[in-house]
N, C-alpha and C positions, 0 to 999 in steps of 0.2 A: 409665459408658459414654462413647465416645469421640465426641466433636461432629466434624459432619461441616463441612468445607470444601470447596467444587467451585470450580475455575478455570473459566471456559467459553472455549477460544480460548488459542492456542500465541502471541500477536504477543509484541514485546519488553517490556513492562511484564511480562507471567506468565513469560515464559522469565529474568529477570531476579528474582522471586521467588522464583522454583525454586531458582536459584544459590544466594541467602542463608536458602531453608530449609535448602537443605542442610547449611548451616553451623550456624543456630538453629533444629532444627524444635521444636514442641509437640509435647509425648507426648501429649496430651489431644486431641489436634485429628487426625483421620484425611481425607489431604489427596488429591483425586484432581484429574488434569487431564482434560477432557473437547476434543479436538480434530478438527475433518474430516481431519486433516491429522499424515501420522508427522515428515514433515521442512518444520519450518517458513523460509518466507524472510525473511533479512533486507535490509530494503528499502534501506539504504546499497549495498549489492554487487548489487543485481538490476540497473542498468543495468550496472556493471560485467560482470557475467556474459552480460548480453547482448551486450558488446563483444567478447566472449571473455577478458579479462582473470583471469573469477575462474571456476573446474568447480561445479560443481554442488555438490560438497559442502565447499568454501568459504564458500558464500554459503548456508549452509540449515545451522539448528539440528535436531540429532536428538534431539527430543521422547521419546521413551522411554526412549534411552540417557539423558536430561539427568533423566526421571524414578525411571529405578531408581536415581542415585546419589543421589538426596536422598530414597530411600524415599518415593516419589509413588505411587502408583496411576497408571495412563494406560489412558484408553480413547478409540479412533479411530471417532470416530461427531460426526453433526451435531447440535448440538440446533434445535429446531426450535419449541419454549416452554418457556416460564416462567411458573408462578404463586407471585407472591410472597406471598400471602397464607397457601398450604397446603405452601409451601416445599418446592414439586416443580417437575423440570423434567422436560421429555420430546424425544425424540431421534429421529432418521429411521429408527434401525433397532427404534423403538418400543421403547425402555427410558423407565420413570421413575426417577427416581432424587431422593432426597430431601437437604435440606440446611440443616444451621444456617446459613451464612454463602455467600454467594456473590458471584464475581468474574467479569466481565463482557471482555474485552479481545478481541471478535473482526472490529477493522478497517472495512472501509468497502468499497466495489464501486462502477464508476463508476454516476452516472445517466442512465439511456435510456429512461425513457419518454416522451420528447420527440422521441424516432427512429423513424421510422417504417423496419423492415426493421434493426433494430439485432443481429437475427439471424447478419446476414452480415457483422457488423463483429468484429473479436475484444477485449474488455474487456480491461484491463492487472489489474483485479482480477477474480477470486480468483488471485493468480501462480501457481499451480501449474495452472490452465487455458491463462493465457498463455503462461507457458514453452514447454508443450507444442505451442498452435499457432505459435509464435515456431519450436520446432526442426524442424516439422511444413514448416514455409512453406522454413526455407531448405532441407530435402531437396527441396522441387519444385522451386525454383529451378535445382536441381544437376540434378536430372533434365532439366527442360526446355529448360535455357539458353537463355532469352529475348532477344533483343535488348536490351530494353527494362523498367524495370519502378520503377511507379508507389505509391508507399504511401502514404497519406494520415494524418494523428494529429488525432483530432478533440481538442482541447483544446490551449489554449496557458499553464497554467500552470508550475510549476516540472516536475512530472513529466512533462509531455506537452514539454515544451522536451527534458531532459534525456533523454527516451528518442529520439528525435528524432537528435540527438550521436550518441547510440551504436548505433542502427539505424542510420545512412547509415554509420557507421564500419567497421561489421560486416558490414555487406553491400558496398562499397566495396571491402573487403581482402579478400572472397571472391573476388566474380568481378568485377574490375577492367575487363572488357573488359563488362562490360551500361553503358549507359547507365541512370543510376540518377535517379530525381526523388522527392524527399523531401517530401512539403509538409506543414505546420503549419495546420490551420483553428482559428483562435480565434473565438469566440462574440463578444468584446469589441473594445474599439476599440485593446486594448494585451497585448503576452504578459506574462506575470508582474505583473498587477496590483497587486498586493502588497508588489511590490518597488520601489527608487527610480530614478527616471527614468534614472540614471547607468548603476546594473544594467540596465536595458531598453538603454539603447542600446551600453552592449558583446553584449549577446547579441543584440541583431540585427546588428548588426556582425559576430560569430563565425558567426553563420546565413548572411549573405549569404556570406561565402569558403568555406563547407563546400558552399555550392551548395543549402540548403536555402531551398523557396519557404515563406515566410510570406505568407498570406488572413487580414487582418482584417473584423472582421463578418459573418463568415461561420460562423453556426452550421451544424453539418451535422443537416438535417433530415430526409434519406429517403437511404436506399442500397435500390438496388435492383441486381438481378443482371443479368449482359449476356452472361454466359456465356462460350463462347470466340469474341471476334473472330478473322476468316478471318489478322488479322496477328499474332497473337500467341498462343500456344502457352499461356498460362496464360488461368484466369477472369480477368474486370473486373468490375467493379462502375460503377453512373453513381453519385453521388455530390452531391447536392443539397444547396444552401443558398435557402431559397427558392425562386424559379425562375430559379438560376443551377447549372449542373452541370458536373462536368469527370469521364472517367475514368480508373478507378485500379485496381491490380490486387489490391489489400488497404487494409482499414480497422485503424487499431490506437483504442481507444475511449478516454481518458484524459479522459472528462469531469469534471464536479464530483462529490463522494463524495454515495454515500446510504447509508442504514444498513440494517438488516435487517429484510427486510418481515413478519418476525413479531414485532417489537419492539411496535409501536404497540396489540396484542391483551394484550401481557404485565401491561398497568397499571401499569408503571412510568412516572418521572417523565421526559418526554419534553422537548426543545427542540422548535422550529418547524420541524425540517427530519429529524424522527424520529429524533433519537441520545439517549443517553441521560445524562440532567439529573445533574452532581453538584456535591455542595459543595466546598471546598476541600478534603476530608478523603477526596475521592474518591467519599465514600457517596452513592446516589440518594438524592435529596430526599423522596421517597415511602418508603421504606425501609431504613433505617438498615441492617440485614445484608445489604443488597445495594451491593456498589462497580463501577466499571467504569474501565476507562482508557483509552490508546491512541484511535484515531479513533472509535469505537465513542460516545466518552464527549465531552462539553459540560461544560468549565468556566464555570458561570454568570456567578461573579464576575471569572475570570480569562481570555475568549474567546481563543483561537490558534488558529492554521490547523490543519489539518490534515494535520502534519507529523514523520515518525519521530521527530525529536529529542528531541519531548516526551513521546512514548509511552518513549522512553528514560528519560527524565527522573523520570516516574511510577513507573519501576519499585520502589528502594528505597524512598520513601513509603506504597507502598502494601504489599509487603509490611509496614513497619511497624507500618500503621493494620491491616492484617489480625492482626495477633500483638495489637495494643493492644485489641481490640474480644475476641478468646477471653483475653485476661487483664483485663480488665473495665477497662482505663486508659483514661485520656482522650486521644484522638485527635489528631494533630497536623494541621495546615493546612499543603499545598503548594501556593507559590503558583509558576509556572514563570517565567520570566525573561522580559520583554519583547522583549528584543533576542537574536537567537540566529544563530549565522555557518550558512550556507546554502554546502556546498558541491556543487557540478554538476559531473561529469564528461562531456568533451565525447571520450570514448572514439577520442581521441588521443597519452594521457600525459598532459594537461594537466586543469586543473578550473577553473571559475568560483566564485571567492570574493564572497558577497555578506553582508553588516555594516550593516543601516540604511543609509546613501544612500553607503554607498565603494563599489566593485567590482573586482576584479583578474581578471586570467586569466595560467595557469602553469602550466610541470611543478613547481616547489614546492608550489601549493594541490593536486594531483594528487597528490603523495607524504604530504600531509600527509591527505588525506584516504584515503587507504587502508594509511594507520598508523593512522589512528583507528579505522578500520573494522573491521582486522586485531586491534588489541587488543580491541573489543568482543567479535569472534566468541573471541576465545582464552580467554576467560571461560567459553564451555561446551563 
């Protein structure tokens, strides 16, 4: 009888699986993929797509298509648990489904329970939410034509920078005649924390001539609705840090990642900020037939941000550790690379190249990063 495999979650670590089952599957191993989601995004071209640069199905893997060719099973449903003890999981549309081995890669969504009214902000994750209010926001714009119009990006890290670029760029080259104000509220005292002072000060540097307002120290704490002012044809929102407010006519939410608030009931092996614990070999530390990758997943030994590159990175590895584990071999350790090039698209032609403390800005980092981009996706 044939052991059962479940992927949980379409991101690039399992869609990268898929590819090289297709080429080595197990005859023994009966493999399905279990995703909310038929067409998944990938998150290099999602600013891009929001500049306009890249359609919709440029920048989004088709899940079904990618699993009839490597003979996958595909089912579009949520899961919603996991007991790894009775090696069931269970799903929104109330299936259990059981499993010899299971794979874990379904991302991150920002954090808001620290927002009071974060209702009326729009999250940048689950993307296929955000898209939606992203194409949602610019038809009212086109209906209403506002004088004026205000959006705020609660987070100042790489993605809240980068989407930032390409929302004032897109909305900018639509309707050139609105007075446009873009502001960045960062929680910290610096945008891109992470990065080197060098990187920081070309990207505030590129902030200030795009006309984008960056607030540091300014966690956004309450949005509240203000409805339609007598000047202006669209809702506002007020927009708090503390008791300092300004308003604004949209929230886009790019805070810090959390994980899945049914993870912490699963009994799996947890980090301190609810993602899920693995060894170098990918497997949770609590259970060896269970793996995870992409943001979803905490390398204990080897921590890194929170960033596509390495859910890229993951993918080969773990398909191999998943093929080495139903052929009874011993497991190989991925350790990912300390240094890794960061490129931002400031959805003008141009990208921000960042390398440990160098930084550049070009239409060559631009070209190079949507050849990189472009051959990922040409993989599926």
């Amino acid at each position: 009888m044939a052991k059962k495999l479940l992927l949980v979650g379409g991101g690039h670590s399992h869609a990268l699986v898929l590819k090289h089952w297709r080429r080595r599957p197990l005859a023994a191993v009966d493999l399905t993929l279990i995703s909310d989601v038929s067409q998944t995004p990938y998150s290099g071209m999602l600013p891009g797509h929001v500049a306009g640069f890249y359609s919709h199905v440029e920048s989004h893997i088709d899940l079904p298509r990618l699993c009839a060719s490597a003979g996958v099973n595909f089912v579009e449903d949520r899961v919603i648990a996991v007991d790894p003890e009775r090696n069931l999981l269970t799903t929104q549309q109330g299936k259990q489904l059981s499993f010899d081995c299971l794979a874990l890669d379904i991302g991150s969504t920002p954090f808001l329970d620290n927002i009071a009214g974060a209702e009326y902000g729009i999250p940048a994750k689950p993307v296929p939410q955000f898209l939606s209010a992203w194409q949602a926001l610019l038809q009212n714009i086109d209906q209403k034509r506002p004088e004026k119009f205000t959006l705020a990006i609660a987070g100042g890290g790489a993605g809240g920078v980068e989407l930032a670029f390409n929302v004032q760029a897109r909305l900018a080259k639509l309707f050139p005649a609105m007075a446009l104000d873009v502001q960045i509220w960062q929680r910290g005292a610096t945008l891109l924390p992470h990065h080197s002072a060098q990187g920081r000060k070309l990207i505030d540097r590129l902030l200030a001539k795009q006309n984008i307002t960056v607030l540091l120290n300014c966690p956004v704490t309450t949005i509240e609705p203000e409805f339609f002012p007598a000047d202006s044809p669209l809702t506002c929102y007020k927009l708090w840090s503390d008791d300092h407010w300004r308003s604004v006519n949209s929230v886009f939410l790019v805070t810090q990642a959390s994980s899945a608030p049914w993870l912490p009931q699963s009994g799996l092996s947890l980090d301190g900020q609810g993602f899920i614990s693995v060894k170098p070999t990918l497997q949770n530390y609590a259970h060896r037939h269970i793996f995870a990758a992409g943001d979803v997943a905490t390398m204990i030994d080897h921590p890194r941000p929170k960033a596509g590159v390495f859910a890229v990175r993951q993918g080969k590895p773990l398909f191999d550790n998943l093929q080495r584990f139903f052929l009874g071999q011993t497991l190989k350790p991925f350790i990912p690379q300390s240094q890794y090039l960061s490129l931002l698209g400031t959805g003008d032609g141009k990208a921000i190249a960042l390398w440990g403390p160098w930084a550049s800005c070009g239409h060559c980092w631009w070209q190079l990063k949507d050849y990189i981009d472009r051959q990922f996706m040409e993989q599926f």
